[in-house]
Backbone as a printed PyTorch tensor [residue, N CA C, xyz], in Angstrom:
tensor([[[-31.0930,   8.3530, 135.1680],
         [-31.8510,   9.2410, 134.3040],
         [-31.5280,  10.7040, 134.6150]],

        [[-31.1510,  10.8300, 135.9570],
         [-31.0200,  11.9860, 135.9520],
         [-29.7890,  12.7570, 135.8500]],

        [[-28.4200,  11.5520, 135.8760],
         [-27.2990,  12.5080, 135.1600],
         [-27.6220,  12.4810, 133.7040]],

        [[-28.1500,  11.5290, 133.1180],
         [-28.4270,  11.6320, 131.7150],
         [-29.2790,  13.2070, 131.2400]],

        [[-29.8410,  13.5010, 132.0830],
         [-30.9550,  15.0140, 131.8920],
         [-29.6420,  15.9010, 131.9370]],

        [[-29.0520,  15.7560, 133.3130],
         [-28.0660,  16.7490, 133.6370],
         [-27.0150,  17.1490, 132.2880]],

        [[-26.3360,  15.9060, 132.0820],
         [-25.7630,  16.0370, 130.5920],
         [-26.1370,  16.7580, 129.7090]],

        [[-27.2940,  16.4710, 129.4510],
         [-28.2030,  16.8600, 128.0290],
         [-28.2990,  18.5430, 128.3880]],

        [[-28.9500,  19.1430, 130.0560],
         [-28.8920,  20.4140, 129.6200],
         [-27.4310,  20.7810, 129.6260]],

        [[-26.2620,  20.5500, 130.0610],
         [-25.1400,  20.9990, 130.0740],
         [-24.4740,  21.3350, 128.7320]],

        [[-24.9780,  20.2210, 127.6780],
         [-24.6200,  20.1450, 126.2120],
         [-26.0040,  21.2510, 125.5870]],

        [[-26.9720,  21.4830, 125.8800],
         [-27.9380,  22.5910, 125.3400],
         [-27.3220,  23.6330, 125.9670]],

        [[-27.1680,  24.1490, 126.6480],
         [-26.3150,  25.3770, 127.7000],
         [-25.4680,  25.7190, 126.5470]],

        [[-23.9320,  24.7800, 125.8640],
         [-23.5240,  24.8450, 125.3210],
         [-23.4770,  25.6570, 123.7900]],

        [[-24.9490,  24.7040, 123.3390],
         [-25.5430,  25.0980, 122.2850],
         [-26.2110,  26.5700, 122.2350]],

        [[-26.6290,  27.2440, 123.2190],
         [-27.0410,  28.5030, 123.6710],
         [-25.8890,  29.4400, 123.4600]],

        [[-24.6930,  28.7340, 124.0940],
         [-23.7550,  30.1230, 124.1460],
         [-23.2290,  30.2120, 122.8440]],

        [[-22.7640,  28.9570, 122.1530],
         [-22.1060,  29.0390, 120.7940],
         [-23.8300,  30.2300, 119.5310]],

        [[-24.7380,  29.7640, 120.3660],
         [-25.8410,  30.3060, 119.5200],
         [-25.9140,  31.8920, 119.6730]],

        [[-25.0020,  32.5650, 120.7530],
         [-25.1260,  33.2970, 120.8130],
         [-23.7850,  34.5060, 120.3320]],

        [[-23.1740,  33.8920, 119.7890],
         [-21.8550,  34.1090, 118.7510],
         [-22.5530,  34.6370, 117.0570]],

        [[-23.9220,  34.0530, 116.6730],
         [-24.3140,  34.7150, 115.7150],
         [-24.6090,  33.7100, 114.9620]],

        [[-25.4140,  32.8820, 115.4290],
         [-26.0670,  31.5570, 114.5990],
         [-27.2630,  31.6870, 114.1920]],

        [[-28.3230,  30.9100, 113.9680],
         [-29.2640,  31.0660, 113.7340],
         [-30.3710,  30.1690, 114.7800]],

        [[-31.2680,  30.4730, 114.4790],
         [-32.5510,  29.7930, 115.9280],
         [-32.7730,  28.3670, 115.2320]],

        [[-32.9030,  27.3190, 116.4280],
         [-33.3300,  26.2770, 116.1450],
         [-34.7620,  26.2300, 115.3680]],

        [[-34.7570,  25.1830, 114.4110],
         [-36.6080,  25.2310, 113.7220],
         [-37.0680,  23.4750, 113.7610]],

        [[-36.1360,  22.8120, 114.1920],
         [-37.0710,  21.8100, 115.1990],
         [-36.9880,  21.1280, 116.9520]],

        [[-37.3280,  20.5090, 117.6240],
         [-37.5510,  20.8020, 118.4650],
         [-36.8510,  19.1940, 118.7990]],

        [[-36.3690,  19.2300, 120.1670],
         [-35.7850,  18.2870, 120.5670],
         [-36.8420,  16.9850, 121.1810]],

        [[-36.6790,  15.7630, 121.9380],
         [-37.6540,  14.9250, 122.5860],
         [-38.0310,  15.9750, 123.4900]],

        [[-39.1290,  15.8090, 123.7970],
         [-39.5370,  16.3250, 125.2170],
         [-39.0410,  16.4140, 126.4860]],

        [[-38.3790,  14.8750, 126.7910],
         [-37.2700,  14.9350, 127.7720],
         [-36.1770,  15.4530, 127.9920]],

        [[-35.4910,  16.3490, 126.7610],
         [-34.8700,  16.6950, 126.9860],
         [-34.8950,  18.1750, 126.1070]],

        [[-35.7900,  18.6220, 125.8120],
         [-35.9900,  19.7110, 125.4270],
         [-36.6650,  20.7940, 126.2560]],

        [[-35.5110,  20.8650, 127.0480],
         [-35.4500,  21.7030, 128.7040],
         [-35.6050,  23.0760, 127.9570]],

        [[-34.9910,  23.7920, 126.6800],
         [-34.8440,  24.8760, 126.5110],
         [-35.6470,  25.3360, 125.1610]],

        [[-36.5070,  24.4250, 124.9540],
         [-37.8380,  25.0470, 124.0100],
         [-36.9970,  25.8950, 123.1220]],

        [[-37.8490,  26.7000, 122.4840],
         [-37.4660,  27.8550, 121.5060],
         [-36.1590,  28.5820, 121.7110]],

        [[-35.7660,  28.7570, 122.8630],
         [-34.5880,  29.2010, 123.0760],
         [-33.2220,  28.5010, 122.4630]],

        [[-33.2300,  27.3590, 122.4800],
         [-31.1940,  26.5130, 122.1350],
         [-31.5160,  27.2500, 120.9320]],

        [[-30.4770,  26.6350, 120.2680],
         [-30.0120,  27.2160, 119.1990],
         [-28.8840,  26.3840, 118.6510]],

        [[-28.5130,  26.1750, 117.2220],
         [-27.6680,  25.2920, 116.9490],
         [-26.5710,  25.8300, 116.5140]],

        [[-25.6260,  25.7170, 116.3240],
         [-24.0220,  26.3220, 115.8900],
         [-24.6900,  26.2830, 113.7030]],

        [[-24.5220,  27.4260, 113.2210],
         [-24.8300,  27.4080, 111.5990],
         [-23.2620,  27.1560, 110.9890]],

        [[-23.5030,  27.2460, 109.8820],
         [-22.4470,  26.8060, 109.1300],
         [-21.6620,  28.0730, 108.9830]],

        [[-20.0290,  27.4790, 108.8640],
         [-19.2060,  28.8670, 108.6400],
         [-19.1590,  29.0600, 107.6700]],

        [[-18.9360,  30.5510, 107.5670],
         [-19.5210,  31.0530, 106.1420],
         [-17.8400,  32.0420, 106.2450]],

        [[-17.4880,  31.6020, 104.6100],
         [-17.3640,  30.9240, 103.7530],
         [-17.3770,  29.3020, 104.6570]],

        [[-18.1650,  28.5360, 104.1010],
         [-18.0640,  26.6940, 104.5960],
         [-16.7830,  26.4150, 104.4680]],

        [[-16.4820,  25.9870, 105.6380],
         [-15.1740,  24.9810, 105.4910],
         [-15.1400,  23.8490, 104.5720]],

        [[-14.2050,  23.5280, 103.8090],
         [-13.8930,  22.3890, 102.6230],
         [-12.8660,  21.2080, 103.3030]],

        [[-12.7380,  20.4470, 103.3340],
         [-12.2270,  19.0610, 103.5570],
         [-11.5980,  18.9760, 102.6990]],

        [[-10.2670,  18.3820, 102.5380],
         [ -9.1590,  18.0380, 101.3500],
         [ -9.7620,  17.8040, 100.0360]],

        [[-10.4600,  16.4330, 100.2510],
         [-11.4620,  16.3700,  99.2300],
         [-12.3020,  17.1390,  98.5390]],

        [[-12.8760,  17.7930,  99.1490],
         [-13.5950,  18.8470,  98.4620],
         [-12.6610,  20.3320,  97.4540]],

        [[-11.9000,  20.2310,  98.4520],
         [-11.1310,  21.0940,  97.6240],
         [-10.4250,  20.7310,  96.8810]],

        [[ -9.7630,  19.5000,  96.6780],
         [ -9.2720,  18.4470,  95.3540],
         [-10.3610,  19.0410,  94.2360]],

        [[-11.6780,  19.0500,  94.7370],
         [-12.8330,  18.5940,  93.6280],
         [-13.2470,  19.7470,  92.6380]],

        [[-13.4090,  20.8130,  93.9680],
         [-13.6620,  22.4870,  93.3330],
         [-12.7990,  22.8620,  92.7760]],

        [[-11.0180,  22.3930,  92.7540],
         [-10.0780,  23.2720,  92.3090],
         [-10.0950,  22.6450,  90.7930]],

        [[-10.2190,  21.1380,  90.6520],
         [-10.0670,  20.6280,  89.4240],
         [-11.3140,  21.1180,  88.6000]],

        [[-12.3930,  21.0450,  88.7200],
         [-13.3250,  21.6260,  88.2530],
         [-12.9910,  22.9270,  87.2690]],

        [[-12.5070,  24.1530,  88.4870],
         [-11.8910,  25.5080,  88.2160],
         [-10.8980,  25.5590,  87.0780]],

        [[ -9.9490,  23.8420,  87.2460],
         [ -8.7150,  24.1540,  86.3200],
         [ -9.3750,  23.2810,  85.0710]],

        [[-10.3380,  22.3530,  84.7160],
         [-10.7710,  21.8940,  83.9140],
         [-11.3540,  23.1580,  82.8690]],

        [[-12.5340,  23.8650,  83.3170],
         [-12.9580,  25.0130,  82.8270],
         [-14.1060,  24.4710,  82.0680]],

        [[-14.2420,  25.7190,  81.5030],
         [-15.6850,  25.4920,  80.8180],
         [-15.6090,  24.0960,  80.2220]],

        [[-17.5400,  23.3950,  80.2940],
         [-17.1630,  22.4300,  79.7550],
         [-17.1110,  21.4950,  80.7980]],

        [[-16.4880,  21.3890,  82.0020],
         [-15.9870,  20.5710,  82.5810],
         [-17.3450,  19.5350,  83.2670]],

        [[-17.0900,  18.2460,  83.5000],
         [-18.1090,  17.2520,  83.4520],
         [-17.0740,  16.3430,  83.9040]],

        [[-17.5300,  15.0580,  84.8180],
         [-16.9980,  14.2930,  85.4570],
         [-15.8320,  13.3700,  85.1170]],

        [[-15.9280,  13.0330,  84.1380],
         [-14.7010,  11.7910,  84.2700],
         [-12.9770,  13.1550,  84.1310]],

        [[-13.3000,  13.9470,  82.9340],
         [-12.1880,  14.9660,  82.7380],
         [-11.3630,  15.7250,  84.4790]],

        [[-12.6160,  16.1540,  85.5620],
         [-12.5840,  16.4540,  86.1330],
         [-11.7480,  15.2770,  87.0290]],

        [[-12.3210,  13.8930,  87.1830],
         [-11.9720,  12.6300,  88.1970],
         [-10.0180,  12.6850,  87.8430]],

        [[ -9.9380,  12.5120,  86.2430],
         [ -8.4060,  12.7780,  85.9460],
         [ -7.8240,  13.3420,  86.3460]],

        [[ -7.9800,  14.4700,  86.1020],
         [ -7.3350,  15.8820,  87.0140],
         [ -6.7070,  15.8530,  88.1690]],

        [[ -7.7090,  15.3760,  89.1580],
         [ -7.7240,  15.3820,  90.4490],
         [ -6.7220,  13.7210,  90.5610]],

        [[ -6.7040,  12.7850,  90.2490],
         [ -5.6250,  11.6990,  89.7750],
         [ -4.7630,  12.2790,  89.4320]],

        [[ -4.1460,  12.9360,  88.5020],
         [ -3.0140,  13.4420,  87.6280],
         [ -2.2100,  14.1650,  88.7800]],

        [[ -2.9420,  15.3360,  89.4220],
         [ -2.7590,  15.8740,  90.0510],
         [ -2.0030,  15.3130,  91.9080]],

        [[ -3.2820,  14.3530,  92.3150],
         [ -2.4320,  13.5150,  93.1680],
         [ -1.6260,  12.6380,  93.4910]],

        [[ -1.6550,  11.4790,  92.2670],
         [ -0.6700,  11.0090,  92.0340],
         [ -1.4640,   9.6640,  92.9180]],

        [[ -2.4970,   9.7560,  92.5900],
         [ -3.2330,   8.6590,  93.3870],
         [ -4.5740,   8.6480,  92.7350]],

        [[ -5.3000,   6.9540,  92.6210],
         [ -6.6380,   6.7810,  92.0250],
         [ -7.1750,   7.4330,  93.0290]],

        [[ -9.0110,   7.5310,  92.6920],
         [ -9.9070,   8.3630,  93.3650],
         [-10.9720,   7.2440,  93.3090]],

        [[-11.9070,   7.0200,  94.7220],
         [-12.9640,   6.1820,  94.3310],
         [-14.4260,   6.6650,  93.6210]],

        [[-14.2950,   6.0190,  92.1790],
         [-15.8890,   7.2020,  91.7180],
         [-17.0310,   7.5920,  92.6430]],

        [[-17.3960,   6.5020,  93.0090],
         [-18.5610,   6.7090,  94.1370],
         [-18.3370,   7.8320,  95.4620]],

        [[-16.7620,   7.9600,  95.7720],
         [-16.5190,   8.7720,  96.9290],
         [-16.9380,  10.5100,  96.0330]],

        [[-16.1680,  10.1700,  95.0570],
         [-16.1070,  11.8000,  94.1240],
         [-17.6990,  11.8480,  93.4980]],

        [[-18.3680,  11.0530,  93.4380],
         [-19.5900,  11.7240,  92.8860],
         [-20.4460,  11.7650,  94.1190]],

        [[-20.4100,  11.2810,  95.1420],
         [-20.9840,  11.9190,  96.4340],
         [-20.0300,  13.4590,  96.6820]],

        [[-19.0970,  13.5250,  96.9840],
         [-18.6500,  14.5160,  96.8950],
         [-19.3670,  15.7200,  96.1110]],

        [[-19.4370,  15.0940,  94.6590],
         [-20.0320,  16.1550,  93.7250],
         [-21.5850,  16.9280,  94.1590]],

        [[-22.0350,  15.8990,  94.6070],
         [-23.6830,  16.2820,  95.2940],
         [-23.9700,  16.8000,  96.6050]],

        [[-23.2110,  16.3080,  97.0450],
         [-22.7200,  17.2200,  99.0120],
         [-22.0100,  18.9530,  98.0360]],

        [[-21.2260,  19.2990,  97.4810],
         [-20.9160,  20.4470,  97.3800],
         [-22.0440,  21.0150,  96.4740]],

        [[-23.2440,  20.2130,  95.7440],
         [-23.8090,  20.9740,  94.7670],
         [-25.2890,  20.9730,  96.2640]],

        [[-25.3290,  20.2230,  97.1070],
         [-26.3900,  20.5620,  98.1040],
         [-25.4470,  22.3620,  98.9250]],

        [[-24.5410,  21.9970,  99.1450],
         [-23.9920,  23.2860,  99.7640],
         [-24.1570,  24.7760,  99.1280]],

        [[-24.2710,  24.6980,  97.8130],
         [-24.2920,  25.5010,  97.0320],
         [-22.8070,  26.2310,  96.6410]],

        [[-22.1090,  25.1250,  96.3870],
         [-20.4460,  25.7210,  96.0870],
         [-20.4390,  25.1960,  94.9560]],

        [[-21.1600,  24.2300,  94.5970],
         [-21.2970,  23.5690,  92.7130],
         [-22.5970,  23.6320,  92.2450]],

        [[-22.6590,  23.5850,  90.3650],
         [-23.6130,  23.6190,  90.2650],
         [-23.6110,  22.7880,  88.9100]],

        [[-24.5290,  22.1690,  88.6370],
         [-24.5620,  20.7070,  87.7670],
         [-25.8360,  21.0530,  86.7040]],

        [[-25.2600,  20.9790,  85.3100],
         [-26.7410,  20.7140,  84.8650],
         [-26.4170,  19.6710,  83.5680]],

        [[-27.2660,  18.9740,  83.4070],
         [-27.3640,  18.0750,  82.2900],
         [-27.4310,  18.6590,  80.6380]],

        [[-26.5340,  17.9610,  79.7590],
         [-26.1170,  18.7270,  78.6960],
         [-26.9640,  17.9480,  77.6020]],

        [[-28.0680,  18.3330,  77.1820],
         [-29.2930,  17.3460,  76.6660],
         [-28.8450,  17.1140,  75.1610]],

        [[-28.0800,  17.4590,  74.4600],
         [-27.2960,  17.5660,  73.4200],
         [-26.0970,  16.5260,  73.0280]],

        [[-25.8910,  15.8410,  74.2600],
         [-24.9080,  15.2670,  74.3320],
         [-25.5130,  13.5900,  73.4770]],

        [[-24.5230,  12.9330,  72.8630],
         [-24.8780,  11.4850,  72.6320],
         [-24.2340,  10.7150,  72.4280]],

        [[-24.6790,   9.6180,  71.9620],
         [-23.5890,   8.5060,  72.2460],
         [-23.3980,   7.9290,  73.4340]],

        [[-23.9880,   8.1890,  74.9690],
         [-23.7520,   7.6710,  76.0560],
         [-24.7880,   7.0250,  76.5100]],

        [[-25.8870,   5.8650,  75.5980],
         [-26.7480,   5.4080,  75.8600],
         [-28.2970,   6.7470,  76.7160]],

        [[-28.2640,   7.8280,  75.7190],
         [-29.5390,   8.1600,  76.2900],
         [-29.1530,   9.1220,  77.6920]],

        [[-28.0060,   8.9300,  77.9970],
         [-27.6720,   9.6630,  79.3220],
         [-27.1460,  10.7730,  79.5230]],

        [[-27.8160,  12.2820,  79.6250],
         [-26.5840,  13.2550,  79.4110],
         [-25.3740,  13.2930,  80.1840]],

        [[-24.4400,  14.5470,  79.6000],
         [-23.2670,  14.6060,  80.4250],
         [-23.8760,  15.5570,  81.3490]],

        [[-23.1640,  15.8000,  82.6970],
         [-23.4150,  16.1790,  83.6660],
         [-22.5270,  17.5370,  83.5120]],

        [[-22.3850,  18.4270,  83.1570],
         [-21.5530,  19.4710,  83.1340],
         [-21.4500,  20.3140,  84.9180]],

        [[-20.6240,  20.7930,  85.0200],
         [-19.9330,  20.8610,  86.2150],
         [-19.2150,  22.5890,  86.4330]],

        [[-19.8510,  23.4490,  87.5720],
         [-19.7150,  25.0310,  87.4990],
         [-19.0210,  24.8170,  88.9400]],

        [[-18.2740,  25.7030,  89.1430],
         [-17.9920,  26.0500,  90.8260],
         [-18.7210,  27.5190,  90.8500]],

        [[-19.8580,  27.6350,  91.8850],
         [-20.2340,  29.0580,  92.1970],
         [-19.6590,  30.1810,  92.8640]],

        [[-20.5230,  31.2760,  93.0930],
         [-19.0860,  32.2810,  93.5170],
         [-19.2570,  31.9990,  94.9110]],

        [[-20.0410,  31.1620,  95.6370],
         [-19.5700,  30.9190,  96.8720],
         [-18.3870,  29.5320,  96.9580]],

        [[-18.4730,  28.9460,  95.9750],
         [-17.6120,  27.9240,  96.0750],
         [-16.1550,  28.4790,  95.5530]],

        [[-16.1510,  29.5140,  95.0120],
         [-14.4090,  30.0780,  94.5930],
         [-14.5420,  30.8080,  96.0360]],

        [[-15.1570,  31.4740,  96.8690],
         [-14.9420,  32.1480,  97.9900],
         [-14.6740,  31.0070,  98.6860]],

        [[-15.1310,  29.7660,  99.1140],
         [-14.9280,  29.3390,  99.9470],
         [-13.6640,  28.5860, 100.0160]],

        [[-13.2360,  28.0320,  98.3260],
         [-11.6580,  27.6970,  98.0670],
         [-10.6400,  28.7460,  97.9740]],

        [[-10.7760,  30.1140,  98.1000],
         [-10.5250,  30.9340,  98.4890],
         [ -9.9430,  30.9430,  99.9390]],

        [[-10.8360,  31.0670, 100.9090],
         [-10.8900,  30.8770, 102.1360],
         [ -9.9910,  29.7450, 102.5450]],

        [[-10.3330,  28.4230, 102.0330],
         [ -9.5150,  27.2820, 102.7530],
         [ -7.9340,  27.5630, 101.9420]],

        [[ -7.9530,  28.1740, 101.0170],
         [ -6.1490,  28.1890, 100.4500],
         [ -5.2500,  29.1880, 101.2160]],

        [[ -6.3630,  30.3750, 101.3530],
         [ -5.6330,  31.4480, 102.4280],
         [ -5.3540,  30.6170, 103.7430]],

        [[ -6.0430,  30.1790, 104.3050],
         [ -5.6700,  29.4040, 105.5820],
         [ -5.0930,  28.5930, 105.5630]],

        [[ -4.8880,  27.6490, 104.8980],
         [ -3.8410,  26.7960, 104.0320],
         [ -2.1670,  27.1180, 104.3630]],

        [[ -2.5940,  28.7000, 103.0120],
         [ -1.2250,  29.3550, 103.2340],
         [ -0.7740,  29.7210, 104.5510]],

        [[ -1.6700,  30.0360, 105.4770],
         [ -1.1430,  31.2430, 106.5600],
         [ -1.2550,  30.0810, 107.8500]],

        [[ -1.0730,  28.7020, 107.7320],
         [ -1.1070,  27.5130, 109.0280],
         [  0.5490,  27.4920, 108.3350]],

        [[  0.7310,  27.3700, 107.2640],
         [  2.0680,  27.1700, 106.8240],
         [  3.4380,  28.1120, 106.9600]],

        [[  2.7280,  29.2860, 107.2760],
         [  3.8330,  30.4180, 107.4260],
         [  4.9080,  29.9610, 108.4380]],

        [[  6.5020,  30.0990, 108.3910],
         [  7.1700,  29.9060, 108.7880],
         [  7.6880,  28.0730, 109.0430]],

        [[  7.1350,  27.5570, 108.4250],
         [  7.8290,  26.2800, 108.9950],
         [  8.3250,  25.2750, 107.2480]],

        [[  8.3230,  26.1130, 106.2770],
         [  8.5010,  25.3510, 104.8320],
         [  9.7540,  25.6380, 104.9730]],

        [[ 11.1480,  25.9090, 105.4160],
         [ 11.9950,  25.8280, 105.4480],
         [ 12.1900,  24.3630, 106.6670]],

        [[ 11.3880,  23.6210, 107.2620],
         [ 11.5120,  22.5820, 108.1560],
         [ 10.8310,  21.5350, 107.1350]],

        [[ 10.7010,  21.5970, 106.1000],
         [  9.7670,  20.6530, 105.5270],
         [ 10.1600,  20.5730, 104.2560]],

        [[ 11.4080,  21.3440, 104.0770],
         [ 11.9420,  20.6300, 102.1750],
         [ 12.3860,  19.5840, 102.4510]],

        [[ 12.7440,  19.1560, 100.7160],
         [ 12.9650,  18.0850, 100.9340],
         [ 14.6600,  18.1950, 100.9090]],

        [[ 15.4450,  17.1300, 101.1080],
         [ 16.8710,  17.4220, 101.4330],
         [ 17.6460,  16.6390, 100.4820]],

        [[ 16.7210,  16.4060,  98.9430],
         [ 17.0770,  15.4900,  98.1010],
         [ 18.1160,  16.5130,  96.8570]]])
């Protein structure tokens, strides 16, 4: 039990110093046993612009190149057409709701719409934090790539 304590503050210690890089204060509270550092830890916040995952940025860019208008299945194509590979719906419409909880998408139902049994279309925005943040991951993108695309054509 008691390297297990030891651990735990070594990994809160942790959480303190990264908290002290410019995060924000913890707002709930750990077990008792191991909530050696009360009000003080602190958790690592999200990077701002949020980092995007391949996927996600598959999702925001097709969106962007779909354009006004744009709503799911048009969008699912895209991102197919584009990779040259199917997409699983269920993976891309979780996707769609993880970036619209982040606040990089934004979804509203098109009540006008018919013909789809009663169901609207889901119309589909990237916000201006979500072009900043595909922004962000393309610049870094570009600049991990600097110097080595002459090691990586193809020789066909």
């Amino acid at each position: 039990m008691a390297t297990i304590i030891a651990s735990v503050q070594s990994v809160l210690a942790c959480i303190v110093a990264i908290g002290s890089l410019g995060t924000k204060r913890a707002t709930t509270r750990l077990h008792p046993a191991v909530d050696l550092l009360g009000s003080d830890a602190y958790y690592a916040s999200m990077a701002n612009p949020p980092l995007l995952g391949t996927f996600e940025q598959l999702v925001l860019a097709a969106i962007v190149q779909v354009g006004d208008g744009a709503y799911p299945p048009p969008v699912l194509a895209r991102i197919e057409r584009s990779t040259g590979r199917a997409v699983n719906r269920g993976s891309f419409y979780v996707s769609l709701d993880r970036l619209e909880r982040k606040n990089l998408l934004r979804s509203r139902p098109d009540e006008g719409a018919s013909g789809r049994a009663g169901r609207p279309r889901r119309h589909l925005e990237v916000t201006e934090e979500g072009l900043a943040a595909l922004r962000h991951a393309r610049n870094s993108l570009l600049a991990s790539w600097d110097g080595i695309e002459t090691l990586l054509r193809d020789e066909t």
